[in-house]
C-alpha positions in Angstrom: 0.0 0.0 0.0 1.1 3.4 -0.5 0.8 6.1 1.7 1.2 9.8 2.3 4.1 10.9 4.6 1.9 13.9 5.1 -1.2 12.7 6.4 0.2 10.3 8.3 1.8 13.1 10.1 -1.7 14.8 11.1 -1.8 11.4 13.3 1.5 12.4 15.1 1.2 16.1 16.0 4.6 15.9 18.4 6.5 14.2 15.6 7.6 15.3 12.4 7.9 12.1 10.4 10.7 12.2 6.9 12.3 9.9 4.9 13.5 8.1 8.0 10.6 6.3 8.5 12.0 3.8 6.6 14.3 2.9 9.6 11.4 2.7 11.6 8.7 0.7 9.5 11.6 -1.5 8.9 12.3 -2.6 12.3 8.3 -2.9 13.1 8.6 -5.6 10.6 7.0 -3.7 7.5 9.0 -3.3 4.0 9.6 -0.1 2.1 9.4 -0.6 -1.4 10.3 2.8 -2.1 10.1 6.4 -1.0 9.4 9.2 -3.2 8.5 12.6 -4.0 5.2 12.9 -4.9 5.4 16.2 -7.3 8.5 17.1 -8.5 7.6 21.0 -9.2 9.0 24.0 -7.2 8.2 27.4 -6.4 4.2 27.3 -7.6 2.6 30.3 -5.9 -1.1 30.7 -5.6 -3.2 33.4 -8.3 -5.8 35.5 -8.0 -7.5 36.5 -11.6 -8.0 40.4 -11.9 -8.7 40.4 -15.3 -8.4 38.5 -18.8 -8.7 39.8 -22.6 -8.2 38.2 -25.9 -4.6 38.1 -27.2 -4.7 41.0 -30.1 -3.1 38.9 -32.2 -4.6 35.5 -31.7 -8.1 34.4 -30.4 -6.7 31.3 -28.9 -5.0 33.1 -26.2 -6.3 34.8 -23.1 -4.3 37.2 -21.5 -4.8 37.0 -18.0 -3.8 39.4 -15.3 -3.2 37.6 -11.9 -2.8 39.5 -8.2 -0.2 37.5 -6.4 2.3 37.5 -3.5 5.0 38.3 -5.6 2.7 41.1 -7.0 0.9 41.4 -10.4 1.7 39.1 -12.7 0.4 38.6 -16.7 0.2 35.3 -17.7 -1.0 34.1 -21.2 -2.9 30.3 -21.5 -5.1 28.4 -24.3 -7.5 27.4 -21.7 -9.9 29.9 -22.0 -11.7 29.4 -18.5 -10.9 31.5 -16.0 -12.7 34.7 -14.9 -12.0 37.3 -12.9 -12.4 36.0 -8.8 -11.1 32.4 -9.9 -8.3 31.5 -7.5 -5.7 29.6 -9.2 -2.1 28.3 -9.0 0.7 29.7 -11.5 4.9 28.0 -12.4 6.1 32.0 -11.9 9.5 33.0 -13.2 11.9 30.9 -11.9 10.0 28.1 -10.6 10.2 24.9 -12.2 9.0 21.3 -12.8 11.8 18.9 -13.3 14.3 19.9 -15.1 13.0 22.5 -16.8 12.8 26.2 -15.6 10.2 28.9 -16.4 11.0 32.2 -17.8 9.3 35.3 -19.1 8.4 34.6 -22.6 6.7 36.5 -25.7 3.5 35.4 -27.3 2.1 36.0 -30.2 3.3 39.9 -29.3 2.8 39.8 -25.9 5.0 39.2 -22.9 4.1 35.9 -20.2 5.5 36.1 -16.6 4.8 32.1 -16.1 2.6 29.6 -16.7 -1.2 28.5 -15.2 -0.5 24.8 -13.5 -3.2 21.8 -14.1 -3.5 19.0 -11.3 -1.2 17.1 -14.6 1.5 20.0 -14.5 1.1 19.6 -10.7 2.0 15.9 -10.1 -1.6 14.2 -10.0 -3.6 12.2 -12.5 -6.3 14.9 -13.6 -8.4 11.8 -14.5 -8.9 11.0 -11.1 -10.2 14.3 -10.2 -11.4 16.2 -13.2 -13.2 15.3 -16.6 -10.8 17.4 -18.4 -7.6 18.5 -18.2 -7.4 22.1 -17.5 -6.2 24.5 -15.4 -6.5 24.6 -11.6 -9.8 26.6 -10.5 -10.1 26.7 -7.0 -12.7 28.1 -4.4 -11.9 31.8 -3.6 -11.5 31.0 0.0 -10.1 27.6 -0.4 -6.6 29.5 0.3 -5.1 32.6 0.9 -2.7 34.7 -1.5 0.2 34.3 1.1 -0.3 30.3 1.5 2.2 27.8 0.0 0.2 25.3 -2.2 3.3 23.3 -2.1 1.6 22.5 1.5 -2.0 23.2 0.9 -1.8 20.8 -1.8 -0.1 18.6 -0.4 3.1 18.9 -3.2 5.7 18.9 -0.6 4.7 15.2 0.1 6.5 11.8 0.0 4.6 8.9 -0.7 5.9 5.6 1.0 5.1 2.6 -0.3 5.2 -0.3 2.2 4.8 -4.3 1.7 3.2 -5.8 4.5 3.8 -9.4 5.5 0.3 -12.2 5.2 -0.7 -11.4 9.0 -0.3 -7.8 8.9 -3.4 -6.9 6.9 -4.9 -4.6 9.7 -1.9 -2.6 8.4 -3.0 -1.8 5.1 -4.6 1.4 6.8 -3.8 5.1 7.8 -5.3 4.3 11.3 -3.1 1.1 12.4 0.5 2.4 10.7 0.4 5.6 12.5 -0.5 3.8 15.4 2.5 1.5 15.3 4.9 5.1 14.2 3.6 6.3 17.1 4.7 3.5 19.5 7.2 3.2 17.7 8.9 7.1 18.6 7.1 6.9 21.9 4.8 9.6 20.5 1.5 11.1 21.0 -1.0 9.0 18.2 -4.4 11.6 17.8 -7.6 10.3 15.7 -10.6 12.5 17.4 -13.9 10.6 16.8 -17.3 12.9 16.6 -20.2 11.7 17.8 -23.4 12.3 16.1 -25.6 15.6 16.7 -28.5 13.9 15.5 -29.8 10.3 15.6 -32.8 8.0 14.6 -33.9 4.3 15.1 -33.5 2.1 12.0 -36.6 0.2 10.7 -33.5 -1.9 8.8 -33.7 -5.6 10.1 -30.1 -7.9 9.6 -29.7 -11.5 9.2 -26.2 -12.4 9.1 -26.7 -15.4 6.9 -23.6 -16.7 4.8 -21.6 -13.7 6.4 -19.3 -13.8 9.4 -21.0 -10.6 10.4 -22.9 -7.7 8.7 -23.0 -4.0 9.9 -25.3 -1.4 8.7 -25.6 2.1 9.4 -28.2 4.8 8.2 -27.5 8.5 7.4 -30.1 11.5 6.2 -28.3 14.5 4.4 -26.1 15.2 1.6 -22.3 13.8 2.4 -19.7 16.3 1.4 -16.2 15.0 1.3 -13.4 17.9 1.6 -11.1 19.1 -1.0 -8.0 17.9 0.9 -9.5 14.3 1.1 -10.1 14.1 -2.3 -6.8 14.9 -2.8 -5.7 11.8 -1.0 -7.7 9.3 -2.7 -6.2 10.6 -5.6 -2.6 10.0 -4.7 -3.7 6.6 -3.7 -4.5 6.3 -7.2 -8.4 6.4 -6.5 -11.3 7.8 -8.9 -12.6 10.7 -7.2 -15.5 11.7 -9.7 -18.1 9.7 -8.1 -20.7 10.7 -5.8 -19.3 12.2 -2.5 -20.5 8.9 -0.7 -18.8 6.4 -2.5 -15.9 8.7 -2.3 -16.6 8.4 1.5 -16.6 4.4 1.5 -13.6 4.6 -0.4 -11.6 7.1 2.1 -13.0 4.4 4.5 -10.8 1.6 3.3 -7.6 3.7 3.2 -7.9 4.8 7.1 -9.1 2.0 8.9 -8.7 -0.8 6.4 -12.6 -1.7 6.4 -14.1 -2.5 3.3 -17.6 -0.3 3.0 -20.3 -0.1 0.5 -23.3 2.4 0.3 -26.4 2.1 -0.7 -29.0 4.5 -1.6 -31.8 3.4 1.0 -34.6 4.8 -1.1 -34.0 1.7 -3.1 -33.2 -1.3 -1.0 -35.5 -3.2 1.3 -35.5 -3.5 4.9 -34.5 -7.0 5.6 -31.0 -7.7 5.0 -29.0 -10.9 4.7 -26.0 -12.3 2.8 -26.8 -16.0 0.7 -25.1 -17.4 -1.9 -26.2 -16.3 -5.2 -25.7 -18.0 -9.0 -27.1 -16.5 -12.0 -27.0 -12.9 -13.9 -25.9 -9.8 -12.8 -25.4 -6.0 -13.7 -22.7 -4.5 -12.0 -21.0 -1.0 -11.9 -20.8 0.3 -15.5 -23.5 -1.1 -16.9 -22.0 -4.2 -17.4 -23.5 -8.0 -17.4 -21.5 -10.7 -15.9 -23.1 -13.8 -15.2 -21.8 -15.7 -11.6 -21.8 -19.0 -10.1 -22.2 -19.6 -6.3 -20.6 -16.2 -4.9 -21.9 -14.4 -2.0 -24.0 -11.6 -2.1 -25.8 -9.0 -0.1 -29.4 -9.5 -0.2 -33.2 -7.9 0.8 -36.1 -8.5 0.5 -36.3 -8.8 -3.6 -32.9 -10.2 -4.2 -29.1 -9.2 -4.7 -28.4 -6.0 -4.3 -24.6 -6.5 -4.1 -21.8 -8.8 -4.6 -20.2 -8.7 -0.6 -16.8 -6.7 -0.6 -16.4 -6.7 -4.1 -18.9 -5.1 -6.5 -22.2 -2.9 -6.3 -25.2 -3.4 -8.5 -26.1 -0.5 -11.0 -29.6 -0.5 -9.8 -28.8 0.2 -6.7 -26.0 2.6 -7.1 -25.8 6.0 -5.6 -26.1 8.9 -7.4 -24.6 12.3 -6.2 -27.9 14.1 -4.8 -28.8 10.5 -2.8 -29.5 12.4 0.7 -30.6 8.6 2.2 -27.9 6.4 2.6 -27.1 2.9 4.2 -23.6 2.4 4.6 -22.4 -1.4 4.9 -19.0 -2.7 6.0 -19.3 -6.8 6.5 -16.9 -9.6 7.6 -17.0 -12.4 4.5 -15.3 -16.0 4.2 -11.7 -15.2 2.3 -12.6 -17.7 -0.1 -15.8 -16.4 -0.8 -14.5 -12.6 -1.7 -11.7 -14.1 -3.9 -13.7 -16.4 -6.4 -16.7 -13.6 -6.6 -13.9 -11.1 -8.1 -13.0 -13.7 -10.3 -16.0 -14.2 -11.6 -16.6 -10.9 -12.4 -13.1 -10.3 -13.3 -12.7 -7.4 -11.8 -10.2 -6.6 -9.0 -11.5 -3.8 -6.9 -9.6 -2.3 -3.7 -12.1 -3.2 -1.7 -12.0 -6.8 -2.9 -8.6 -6.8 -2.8 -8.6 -6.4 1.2 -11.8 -8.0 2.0 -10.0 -11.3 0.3 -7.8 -11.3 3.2 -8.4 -11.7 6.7 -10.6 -9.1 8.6 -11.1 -8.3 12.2 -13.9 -7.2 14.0 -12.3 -4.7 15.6 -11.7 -3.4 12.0 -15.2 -3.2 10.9 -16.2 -1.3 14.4 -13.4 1.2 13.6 -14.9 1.7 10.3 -18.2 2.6 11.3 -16.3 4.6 14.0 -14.7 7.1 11.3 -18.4 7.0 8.9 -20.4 8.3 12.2 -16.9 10.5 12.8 -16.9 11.9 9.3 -21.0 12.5 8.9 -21.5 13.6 12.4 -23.2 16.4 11.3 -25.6 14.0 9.8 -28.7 12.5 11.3 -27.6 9.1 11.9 -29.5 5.8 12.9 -27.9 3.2 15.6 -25.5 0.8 14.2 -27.7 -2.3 13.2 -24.8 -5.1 13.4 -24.4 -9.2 13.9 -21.4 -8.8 15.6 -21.5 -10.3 19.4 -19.6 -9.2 22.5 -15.9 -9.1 21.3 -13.9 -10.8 24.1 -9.8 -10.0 24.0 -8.0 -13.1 23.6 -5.5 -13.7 26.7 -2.4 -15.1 26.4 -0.4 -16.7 29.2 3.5 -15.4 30.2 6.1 -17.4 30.3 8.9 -15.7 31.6 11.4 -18.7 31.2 10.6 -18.9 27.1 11.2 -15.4 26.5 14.5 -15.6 28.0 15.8 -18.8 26.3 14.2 -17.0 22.9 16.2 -13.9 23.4 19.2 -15.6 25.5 19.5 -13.1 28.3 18.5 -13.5 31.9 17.3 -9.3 32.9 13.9 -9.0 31.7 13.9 -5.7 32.4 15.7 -4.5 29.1 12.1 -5.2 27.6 10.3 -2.8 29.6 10.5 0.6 27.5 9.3 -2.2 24.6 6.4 -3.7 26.4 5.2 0.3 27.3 5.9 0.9 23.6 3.0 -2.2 23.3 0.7 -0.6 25.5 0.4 2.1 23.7 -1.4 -0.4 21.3 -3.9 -1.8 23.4 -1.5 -4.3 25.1 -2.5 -5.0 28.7 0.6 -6.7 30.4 -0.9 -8.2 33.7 1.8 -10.7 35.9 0.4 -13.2 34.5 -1.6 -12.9 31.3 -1.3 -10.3 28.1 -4.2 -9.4 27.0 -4.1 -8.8 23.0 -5.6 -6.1 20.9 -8.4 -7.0 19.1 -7.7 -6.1 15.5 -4.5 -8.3 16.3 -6.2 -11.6 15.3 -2.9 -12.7 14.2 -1.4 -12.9 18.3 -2.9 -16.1 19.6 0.6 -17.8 21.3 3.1 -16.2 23.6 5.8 -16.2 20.9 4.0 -14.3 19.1 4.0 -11.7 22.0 8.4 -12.8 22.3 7.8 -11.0 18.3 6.3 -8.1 19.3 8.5 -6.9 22.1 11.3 -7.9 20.0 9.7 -5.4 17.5 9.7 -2.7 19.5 13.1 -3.9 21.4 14.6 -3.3 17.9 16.6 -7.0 16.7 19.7 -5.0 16.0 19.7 -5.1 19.9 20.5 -7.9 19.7 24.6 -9.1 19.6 25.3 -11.9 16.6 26.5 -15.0 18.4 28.7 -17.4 16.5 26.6 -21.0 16.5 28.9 -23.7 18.2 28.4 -26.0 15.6 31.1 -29.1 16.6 30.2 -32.1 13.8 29.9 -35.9 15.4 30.6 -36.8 12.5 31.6 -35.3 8.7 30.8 -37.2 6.2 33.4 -37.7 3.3 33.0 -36.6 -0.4 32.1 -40.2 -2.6 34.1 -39.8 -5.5 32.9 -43.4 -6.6 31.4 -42.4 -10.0 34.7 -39.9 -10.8 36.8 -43.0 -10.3 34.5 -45.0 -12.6 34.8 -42.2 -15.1 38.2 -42.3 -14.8 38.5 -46.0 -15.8 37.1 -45.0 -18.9 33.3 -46.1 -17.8 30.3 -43.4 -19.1 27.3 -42.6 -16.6 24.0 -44.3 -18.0 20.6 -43.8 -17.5 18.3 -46.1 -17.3 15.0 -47.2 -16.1 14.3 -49.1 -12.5 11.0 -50.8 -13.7 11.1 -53.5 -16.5 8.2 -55.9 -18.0 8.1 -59.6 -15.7 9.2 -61.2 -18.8 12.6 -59.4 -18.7 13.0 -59.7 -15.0 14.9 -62.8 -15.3 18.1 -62.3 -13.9 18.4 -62.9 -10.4 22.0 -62.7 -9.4 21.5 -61.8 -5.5 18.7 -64.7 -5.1 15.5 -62.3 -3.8 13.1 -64.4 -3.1 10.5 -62.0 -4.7 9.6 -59.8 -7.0 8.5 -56.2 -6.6 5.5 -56.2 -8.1 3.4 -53.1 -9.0 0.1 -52.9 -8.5 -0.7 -50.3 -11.3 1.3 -49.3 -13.9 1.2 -47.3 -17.0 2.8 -49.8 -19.1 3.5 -53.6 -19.4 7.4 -52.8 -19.7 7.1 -51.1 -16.2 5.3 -53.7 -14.0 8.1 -54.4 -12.3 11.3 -53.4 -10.2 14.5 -54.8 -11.6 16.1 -57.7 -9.2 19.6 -57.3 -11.6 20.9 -53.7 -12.8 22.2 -55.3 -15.7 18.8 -56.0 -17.2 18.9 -52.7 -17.6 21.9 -52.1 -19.0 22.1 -54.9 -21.2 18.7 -53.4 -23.4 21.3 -49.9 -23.7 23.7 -52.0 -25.0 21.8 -53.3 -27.8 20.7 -50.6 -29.0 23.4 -48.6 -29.1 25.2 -51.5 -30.9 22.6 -51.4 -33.3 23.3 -47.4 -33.6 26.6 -49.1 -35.1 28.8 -48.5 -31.6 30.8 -50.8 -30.8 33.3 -49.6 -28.3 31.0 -49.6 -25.6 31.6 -48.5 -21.8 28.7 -47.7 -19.3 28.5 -47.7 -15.8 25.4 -47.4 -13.3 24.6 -46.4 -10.0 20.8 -47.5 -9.2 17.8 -49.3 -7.6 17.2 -53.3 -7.6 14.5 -54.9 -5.8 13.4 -53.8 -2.7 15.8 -50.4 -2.3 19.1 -52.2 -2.8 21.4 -49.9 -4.4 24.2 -51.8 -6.6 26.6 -50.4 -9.4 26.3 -52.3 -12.5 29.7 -51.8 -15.1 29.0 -52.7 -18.9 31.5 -52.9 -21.7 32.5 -54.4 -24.7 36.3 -53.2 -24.9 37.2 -54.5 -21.5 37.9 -58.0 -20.6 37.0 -60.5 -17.5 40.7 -59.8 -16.1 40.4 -56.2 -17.1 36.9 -55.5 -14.8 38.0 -57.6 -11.9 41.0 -55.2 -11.6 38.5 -52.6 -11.7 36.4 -53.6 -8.8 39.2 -54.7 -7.1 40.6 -51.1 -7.1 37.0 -49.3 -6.9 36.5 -51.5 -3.6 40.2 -51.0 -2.9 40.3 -54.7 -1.7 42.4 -56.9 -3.0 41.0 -59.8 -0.6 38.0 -60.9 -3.0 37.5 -63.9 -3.7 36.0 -64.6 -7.5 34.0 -68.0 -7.9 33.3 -69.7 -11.3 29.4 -69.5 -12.1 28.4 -72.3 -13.2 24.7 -73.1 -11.7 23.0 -70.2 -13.4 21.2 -71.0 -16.7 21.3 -66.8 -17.7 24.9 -66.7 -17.0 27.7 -67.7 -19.1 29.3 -70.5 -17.4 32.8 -70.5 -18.4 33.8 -67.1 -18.4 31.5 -65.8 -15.3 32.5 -65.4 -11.9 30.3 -64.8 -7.9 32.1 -62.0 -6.4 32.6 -62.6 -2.6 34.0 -60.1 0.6 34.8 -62.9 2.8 31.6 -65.0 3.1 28.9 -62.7 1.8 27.9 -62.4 -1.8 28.7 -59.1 -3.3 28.2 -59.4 -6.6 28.8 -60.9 -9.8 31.3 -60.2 -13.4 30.8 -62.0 -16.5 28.7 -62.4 -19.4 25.1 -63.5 -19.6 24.2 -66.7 -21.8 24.2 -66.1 -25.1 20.7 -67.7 -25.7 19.6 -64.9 -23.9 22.1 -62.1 -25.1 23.4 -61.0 -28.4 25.4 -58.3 -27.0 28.5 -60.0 -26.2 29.7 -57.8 -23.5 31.1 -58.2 -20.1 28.9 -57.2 -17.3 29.2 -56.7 -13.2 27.6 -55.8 -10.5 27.9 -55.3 -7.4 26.5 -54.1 -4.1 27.0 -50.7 -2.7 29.0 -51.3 0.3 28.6 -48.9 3.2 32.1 -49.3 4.3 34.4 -49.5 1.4 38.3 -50.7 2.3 40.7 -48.2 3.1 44.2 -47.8 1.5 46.6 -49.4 3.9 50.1 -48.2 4.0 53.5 -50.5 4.9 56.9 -49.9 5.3 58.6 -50.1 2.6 60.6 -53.1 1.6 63.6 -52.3 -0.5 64.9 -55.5 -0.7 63.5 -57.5 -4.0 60.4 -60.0 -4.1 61.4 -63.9 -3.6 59.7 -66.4 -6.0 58.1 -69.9 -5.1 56.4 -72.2 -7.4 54.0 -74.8 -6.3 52.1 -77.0 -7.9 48.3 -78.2 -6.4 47.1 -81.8 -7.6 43.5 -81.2 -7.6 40.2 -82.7 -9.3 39.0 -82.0 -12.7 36.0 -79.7 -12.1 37.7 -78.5 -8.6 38.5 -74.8 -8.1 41.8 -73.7 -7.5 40.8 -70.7 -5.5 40.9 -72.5 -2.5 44.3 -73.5 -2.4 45.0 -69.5 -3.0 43.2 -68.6 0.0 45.2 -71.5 2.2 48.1 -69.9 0.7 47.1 -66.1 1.9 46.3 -67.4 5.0 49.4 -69.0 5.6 51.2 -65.8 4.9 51.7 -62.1 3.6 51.9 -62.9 -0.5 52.8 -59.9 -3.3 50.8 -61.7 -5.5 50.1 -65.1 -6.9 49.6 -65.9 -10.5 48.5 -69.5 -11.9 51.5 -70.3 -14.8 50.2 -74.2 -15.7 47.3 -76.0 -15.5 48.3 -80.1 -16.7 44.9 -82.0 -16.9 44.8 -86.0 -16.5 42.6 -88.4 -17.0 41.0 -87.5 -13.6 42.9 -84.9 -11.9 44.6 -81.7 -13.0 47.6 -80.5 -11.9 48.0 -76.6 -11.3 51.3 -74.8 -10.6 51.0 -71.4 -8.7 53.9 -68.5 -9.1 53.7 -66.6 -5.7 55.3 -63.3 -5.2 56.8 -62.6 -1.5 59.2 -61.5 0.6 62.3 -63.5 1.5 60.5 -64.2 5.4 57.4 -65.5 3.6 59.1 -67.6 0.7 60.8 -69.4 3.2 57.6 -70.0 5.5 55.8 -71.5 2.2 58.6 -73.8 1.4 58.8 -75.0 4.8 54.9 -75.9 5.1 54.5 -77.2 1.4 57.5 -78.6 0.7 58.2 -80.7 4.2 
């Protein structure tokens, strides 16, 4: 909302309020968009017109002499409409608007000492106030000769625009800011409410129906709205050129934040509700719009308005309506937002009436109307609204100082006075909240509001002690995989049943879905290289055939594995590659033979001591036309870490057994005796003799001198 530096200032009469008041809206918890000058003209001085005549040489021009302070002046203008009496404002010599300066000039033949300024030369929209755009005609008395209209109207101003957060909408209003600027500098805050002279009993009967509340108040006599207030609505950016009551309604919402409508009584019944309403309409303007279920303001004979949002052209007032019924309602959010979409119209009033509004609001509303008219005959406020009780809030001492990490309360006390000056009632035990907060409800939201007023730059930053259990280390598993020359792939965790074949892990069921938005995604994997095998294919069929891949994803039931794919490497080749990706050279790599989709003479179980980790080989080829090596394994938790030795410089020793063992049985046993036995470099099978019902296989193992000779002595007794 916008809002003029200068009237808020007649709120504050002990305080001159500036451009600093962005400081102080900004530590009450409001933004400033921006702050700037309203008008950016200089020096305008008010005018007098003596007398006007025809330019001699020109019928177009009127030359017009003009008594002012400075003296008399003659001014020449195209805008043939003053007369002599007409107060006016003129640019004299030397004043300026923007950049540009004004000087004596000569028209057609005859000298001008200035210019006549229009509410467009002045800094407002002229279409907010006039039907033309011409120059300023005032009332003869509505200013002296000697006054400064950069003051009287209201030039001089700065017009602050301020973003208020989702609870704050009792601040969208003249009446509530000032009241906080006032707390705020620990000022005086002045709003003097009239009373009526003159009051009657309504014959108006409410039902409050689909609305939270209705309010209705009745006024006899023609409402005037002043010059200076007009003025406002129009730097708010707010049509003035309607009737002076529906200016009123409109001046309404600004100060108090209470959206009002007005009726002209003469037209509308006596029994008023609110219902739901679907069907045609004619709104404001003439225009038709037809609505489905929004709420409406009704009597006796139907809709007469669309609540907070839109009035009805038959029931519209016109400017010499003297009776009036002024409404201000409290409607379901909801409700307000989808009637001014159907109508597609956004209207201020709608626009705060879609938000949340107190009670206390509407009361303050009718408040200012009674105020505004009280020289009015008035009727008594016919409303739905009960007894407003003031929500209390419980203190807890102890919370507030954990939340602001002190143990002296009493550095709040200026803060909590500063809250009293809002309607705060701070008992020992108990606050009791304003009403038109409807936003407080727990005590931290009382910890936020005498932190408000505290200020938070009060408070000292303190460094967080922040000491990590534990820090986790960066997994550089996929760059090592990319550095072996492996590619990241893609690819799909759900397969059709009839591809789900491979079951290298032995889960003992499938993962089954029970919808699905294809037959070749029924299914979660229970092997990654299902998966990857279909990429392979069809990349090979794109007429690649240097193929690398690598993947990190899901199998069954949330096991994460890493599945490696290639058709350059080898079975040797990939084993040294999981053997330095799991930087344990302590696996142990079984023939598969037992597995009808794995190719049993070149495939291999991968095991960490006794548990299955995985698998590296190729599937069958009745199943597979790809050719290519595959692996998988799981993703370990707790990969090995490098170990470090001292080093050795003396060379490696060399011992050569050879193992007499069965035809089908698996020399990897014997290796493992072997490591066990002692601390080996390496061993490396160099001859495999087969008989007619053994084989004989002779192992090359690398060591040191100390284990060379323990071998020989335990093999070779």
């Amino acid at each position: 909302m916008v809002f003029s530096l200068n009237y808020l200032n007649k709120f504050l009469p002990n305080k001159k309020l500036d451009a600093s008041i962005e400081i102080a809206l900004n530590e009450l918890g409001f933004e400033v968009e921006e702050i700037k000058p309203f008008s950016d003209v200089k020096g305008v001085i008010f005018a007098k017109v003596i007398s006007k005549e025809l330019n001699p040489n020109t019928p177009k021009l009127d030359v017009v002499l003009v008594e002012t302070k400075l003296g008399n002046l003659t001014i020449q203008t195209n805008n043939q409409i003053l007369n002599p009496g007409d107060l006016t404002v003129i640019f004299p010599i030397g004043s300026s608007k923007g950049d540009h300066v004004f000087g004596e000039a000569t028209i057609k033949g005859v000298n001008s000492q200035g210019m006549f300024g229009a509410f467009s030369e002045l800094g407002y929209d002229w279409e907010l106030l006039e039907k033309e755009n011409q120059v300023l005609k005032l009332p003869s008395d509505f200013a002296s000769l000697e006054d400064d209209p950069m003051q009287v109207l209201g030039l001089d101003d700065l017009m602050v625009e301020v973003s208020t957060t989702a609870n704050r909408n009792d601040a969208n209003s003249y009446y509530v800011l000032a009241r906080e600027l006032a707390a705020y500098y620990k000022t005086d805050f002045v709003f003097d409410f009239k009373k009526p002279s003159k009051t009657f009993v309504s014959q108006i009967n409410v039902q409050r129906g689909d609305a939270d509340n209705l309010n209705f108040l009745e006024t006899k006599g023609k409402v005037l709205i002043n010059f200076e207030d007009k003025l406002l609505l129009a730097k708010s950016g707010i049509d003035t050129k309607h009737p002076d009551a529906v200016n009123l309604t409109n001046l309404t919402l600004l100060i108090t934040g209470a959206p009002t409508h007005v009726y002209n009584k003469d037209l509308i019944g006596d029994n008023l509700t609110a219902k739901m309403f679907s069907g045609s309409l004619t709104i404001f303007g003439n225009k038709e719009v037809d609505v489905k279920d929004i709420i409406a303001i009704y009597d006796e004979n139907g809709p007469i308005s669309i609540a907070s949002v839109m009035g009805l052209e038959a029931f519209k007032v016109e400017k010499e309506a003297t009776n009036l019924c002024f409404e201000i309602g409290i409607f379901k959010n909801e409700l307000v937002r989808h009637a001014a979409k159907e109508i597609k119209l956004l209207s201020n009033s709608a626009s705060q009436g879609s938000r949340v509004i107190s009670k206390e609001a509407t009361l303050l509303g009718i408040k200012f109307i009674q105020s505004y008219l009280s020289n009015l005959e008035q009727s008594n406020l016919i409303t739905t609204i009960d007894k407003v009780e003031q929500n209390q809030i419980q203190i807890d001492n102890n919370k507030l100082k954990t939340y602001a990490q002190v143990e002296e309360l009493s550095i709040f006390h200026p803060a909590i006075e500063q809250l009293k000056m809002l309607g705060y009632i701070f008992d020992e035990k108990v606050v009791t909240v304003p009403n038109y907060r409807y936003d407080v409800v727990l005590f931290e939201d009382i910890i936020e509001e005498i932190f408000r007023f505290y200020s938070y730059t009060n408070f000292k930053p303190i460094t967080i002690k922040n000491k990590p259990i534990k820090v986790k280390p960066i997994n550089k598993d996929k760059a090592f995989l990319l550095a072996q020359g492996y590619n990241e792939a893609r690819t799909f965790t759900l397969v059709s049943k009839e591809r789900n074949t491979l079951n290298p892990f032995n889960f003992e069921s499938s993962i089954d879905l029970l919808t699905f938005v294809s037959k070749e995604r029924e299914t979660v994997r229970n092997s990654i290289i299902t998966s990857l095998s279909e990429i392979v294919l069809y990349n090979q069929k794109r007429k690649m055939s240097e193929i690398n891949f690598f993947e990190k994803g899901m199998i069954n039931y949330n096991v994460q594995v890493y599945g490696l794919a290639s058709t350059t490497k080898g079975f040797f080749e990939i084993k040294r590659d999981i053997v330095n990706f799991l930087k344990d050279d302590a696996l142990t790599f079984v023939p598969w033979k037992d597995c009808e989709f794995i190719h049993p003479n070149v495939s291999a179980k991968i095991y960490k001591g006794d548990k299955l980790i995985g698998w590296i080989g190729k599937i069958h080829p009745r199943y597979d036309e790809t050719g290519a090596f595959y692996a998988e394994i799981l993703d370990l938790e707790h990969k090995a870490s490098n170990k470090f030795e001292a080093f050795d410089q003396n060379p490696l020793k060399t011992l050569d057994l050879t193992f007499q063992i069965g035809l089908h049985h698996y020399i990897g046993d014997k290796v493992a005796e072997i490591k066990a036995l002692a601390n080996v470099f390496d061993i490396k099978q160099i001859d495999n003799y087969l008989k007619e019902d053994s084989r004989s296989v002779t192992l090359r193992i690398f060591a040191n001198e100390e284990a060379i000779t323990l071998l020989d002595s335990h093999y070779n007794k």
